[in-house]
Backbone as a printed PyTorch tensor [residue, N CA C, xyz], in Angstrom:
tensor([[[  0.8290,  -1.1960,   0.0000],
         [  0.0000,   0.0000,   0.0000],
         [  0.8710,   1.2570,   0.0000]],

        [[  1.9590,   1.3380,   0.8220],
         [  2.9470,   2.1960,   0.7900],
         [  3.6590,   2.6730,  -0.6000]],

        [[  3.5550,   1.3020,  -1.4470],
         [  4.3380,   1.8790,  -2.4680],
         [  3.3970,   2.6950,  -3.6430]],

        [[  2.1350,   2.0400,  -3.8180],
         [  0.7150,   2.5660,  -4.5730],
         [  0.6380,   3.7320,  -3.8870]],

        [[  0.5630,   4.7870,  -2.5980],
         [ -0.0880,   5.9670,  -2.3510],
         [  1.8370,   6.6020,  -2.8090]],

        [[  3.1340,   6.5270,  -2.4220],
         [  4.0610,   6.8520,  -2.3570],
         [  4.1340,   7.1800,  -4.5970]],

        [[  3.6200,   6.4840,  -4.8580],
         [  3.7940,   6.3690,  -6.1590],
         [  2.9820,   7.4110,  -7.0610]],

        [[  1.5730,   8.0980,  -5.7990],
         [  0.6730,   8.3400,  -6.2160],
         [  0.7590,  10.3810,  -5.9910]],

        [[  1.7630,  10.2810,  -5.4070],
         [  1.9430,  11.9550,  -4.7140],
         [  3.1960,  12.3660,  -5.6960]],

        [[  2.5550,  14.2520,  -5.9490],
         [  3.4430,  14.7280,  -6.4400],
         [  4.7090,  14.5290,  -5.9820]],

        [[  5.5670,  14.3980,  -7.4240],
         [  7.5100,  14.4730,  -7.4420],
         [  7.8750,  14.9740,  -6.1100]],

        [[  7.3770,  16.3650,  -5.8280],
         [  8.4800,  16.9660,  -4.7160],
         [  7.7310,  16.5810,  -3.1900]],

        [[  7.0430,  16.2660,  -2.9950],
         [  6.4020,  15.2240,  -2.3960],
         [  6.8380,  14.0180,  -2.0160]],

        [[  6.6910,  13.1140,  -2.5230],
         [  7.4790,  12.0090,  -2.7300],
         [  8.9790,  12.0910,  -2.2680]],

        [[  9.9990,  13.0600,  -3.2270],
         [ 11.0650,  13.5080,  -2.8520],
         [ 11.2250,  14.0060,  -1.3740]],

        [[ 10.5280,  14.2610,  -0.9690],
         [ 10.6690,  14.8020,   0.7740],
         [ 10.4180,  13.4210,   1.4530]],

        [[  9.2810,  12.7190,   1.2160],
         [  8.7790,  11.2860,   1.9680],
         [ 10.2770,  10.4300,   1.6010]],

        [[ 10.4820,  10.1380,   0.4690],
         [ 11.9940,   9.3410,   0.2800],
         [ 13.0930,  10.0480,   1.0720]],

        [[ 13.1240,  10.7340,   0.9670],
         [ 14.6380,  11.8000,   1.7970],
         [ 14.3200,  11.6520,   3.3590]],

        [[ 12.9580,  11.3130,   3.9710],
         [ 12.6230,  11.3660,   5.6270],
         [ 13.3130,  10.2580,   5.4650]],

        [[ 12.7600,   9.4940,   4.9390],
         [ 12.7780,   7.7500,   4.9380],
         [ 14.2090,   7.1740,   5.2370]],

        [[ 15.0710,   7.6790,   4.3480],
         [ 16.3110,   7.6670,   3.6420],
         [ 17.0670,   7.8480,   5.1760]],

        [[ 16.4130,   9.0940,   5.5240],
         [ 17.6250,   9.5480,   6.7720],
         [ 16.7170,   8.8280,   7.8120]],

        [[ 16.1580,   8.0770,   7.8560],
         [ 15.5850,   7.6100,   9.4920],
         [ 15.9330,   6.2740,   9.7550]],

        [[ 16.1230,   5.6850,   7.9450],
         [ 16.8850,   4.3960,   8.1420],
         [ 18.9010,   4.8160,   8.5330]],

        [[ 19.1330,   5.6760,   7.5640],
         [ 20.4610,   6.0580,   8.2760],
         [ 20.7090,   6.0650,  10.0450]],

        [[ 19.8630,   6.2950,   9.9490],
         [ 20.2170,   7.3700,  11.5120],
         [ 19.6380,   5.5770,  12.3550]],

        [[ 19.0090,   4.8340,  12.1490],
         [ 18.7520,   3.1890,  12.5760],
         [ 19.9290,   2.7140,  12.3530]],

        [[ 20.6620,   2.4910,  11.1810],
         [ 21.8940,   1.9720,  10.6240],
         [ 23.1440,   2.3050,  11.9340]],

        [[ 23.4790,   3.8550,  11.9960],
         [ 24.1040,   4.2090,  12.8570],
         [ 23.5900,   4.1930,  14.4530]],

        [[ 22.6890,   4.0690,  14.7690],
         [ 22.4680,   3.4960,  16.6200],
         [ 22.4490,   2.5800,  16.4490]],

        [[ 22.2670,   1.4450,  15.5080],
         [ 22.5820,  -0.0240,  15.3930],
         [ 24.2180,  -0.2130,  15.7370]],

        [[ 24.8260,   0.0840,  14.6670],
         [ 26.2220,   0.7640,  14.3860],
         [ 26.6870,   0.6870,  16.2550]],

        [[ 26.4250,   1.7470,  17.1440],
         [ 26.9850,   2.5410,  18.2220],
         [ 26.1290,   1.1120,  19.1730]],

        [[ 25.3560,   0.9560,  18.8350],
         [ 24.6860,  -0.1680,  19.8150],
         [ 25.0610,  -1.5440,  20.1900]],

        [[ 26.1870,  -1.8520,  18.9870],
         [ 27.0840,  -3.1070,  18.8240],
         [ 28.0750,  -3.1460,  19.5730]],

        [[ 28.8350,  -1.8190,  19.9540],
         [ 29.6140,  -1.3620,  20.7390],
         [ 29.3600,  -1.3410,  22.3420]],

        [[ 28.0050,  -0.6680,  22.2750],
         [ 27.7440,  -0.1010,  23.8150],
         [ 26.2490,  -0.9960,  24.5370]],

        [[ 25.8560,  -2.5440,  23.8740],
         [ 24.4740,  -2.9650,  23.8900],
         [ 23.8950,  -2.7740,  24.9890]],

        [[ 24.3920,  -2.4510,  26.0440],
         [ 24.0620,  -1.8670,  27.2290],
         [ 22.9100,  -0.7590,  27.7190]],

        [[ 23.1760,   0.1840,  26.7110],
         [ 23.0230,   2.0170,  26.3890],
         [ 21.3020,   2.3450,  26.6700]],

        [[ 21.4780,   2.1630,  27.7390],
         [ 19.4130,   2.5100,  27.3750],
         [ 19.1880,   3.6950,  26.7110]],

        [[ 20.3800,   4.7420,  26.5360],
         [ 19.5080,   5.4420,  26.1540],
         [ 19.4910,   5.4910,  24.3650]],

        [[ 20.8600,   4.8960,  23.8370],
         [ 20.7240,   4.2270,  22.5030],
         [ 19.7750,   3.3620,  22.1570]],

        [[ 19.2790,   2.3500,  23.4310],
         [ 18.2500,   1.4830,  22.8920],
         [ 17.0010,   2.7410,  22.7190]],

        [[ 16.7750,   3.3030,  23.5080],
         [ 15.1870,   4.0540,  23.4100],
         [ 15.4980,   5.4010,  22.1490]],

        [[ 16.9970,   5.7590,  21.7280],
         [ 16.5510,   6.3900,  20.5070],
         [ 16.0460,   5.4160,  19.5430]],

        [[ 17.0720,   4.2170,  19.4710],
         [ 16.5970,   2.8790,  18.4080],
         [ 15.3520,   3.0610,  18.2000]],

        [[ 14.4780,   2.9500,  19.2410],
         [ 13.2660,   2.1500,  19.1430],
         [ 12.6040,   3.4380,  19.1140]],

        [[ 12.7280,   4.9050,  19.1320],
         [ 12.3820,   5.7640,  18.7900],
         [ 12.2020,   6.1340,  17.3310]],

        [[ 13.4950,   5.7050,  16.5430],
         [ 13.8180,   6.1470,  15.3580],
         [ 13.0110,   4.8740,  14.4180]],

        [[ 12.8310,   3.6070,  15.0970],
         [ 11.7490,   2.8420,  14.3420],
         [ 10.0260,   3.6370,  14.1410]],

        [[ 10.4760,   3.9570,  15.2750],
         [  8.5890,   4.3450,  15.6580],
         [  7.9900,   5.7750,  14.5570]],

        [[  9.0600,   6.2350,  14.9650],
         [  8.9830,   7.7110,  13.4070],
         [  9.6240,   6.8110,  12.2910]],

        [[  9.6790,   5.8600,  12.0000],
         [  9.7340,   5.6820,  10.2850],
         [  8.3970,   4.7400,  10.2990]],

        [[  8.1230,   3.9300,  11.1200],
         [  6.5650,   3.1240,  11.0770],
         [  5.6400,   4.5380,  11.0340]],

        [[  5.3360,   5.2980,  12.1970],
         [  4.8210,   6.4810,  11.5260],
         [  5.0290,   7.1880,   9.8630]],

        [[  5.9510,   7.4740,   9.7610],
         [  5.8790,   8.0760,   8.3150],
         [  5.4120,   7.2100,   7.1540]],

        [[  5.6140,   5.6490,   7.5080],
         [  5.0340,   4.8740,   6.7470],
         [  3.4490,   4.5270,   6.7100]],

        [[  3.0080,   5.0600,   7.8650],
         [  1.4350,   4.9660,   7.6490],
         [  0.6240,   5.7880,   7.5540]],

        [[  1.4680,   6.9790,   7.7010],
         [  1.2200,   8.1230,   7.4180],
         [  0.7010,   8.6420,   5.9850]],

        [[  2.0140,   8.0860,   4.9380],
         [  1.6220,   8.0640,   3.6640],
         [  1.2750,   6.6070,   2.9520]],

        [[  0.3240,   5.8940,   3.6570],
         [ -0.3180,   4.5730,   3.3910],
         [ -2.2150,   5.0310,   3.6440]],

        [[ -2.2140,   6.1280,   4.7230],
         [ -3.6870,   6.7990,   4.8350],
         [ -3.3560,   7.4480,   3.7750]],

        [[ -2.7610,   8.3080,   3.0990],
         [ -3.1310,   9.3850,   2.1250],
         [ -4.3290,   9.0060,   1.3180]],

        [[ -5.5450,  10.0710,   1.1260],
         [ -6.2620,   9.4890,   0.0140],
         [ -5.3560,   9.7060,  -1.2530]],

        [[ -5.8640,   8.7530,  -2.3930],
         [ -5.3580,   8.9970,  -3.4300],
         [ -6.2150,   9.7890,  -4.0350]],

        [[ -5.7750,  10.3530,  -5.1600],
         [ -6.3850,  11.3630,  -6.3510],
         [ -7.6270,  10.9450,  -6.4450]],

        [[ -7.7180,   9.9650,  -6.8440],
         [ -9.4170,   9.5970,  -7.5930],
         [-10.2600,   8.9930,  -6.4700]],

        [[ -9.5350,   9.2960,  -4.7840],
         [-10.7090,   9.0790,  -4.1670],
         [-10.7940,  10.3630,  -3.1250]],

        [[-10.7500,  11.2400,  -3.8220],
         [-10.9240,  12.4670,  -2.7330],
         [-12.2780,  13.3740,  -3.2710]],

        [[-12.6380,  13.8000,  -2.2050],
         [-14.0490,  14.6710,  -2.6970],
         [-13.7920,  15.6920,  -3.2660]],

        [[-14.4230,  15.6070,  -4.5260],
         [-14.7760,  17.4230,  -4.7550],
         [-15.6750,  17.9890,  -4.4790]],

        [[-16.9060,  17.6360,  -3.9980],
         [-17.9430,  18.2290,  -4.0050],
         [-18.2000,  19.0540,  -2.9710]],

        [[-17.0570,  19.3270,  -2.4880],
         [-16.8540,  20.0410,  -0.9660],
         [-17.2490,  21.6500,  -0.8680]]])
């Protein structure tokens, strides 16, 4: 569903949703990264599981979007 509404929003649009995306898996990659080191770190674990929770958000975020041909005009 993510990829049908992601597919479905203007270029610069899209371009911003890919670029969140992009850096929230980075920024997972790297407290993963620092977490291998320190597995201890509560407070690395609770950004971790922070930085999942805002990319599951942004992902359902643009999974509600209506699409084009189901939004009202008659408003």
């Amino acid at each position: 569903r993510f990829k049908e509404r992601i597919a479905s929003l203007p270029p610069a649009t899209r371009m911003k949703v890919e670029k969140n995306l992009a850096d929230l898996r980075h920024a997972a990659d790297e407290i993963n990264a620092t977490l291998a080191d320190n597995p201890s770190d509560p407070l690395l674990q609770e950004l971790l599981m922070s930085t999942y929770q805002s990319e599951l958000q942004l992902l359902a975020n643009v999974s509600e979007l209506p699409t084009a041909g189901s939004m009202r005009t008659d408003l």
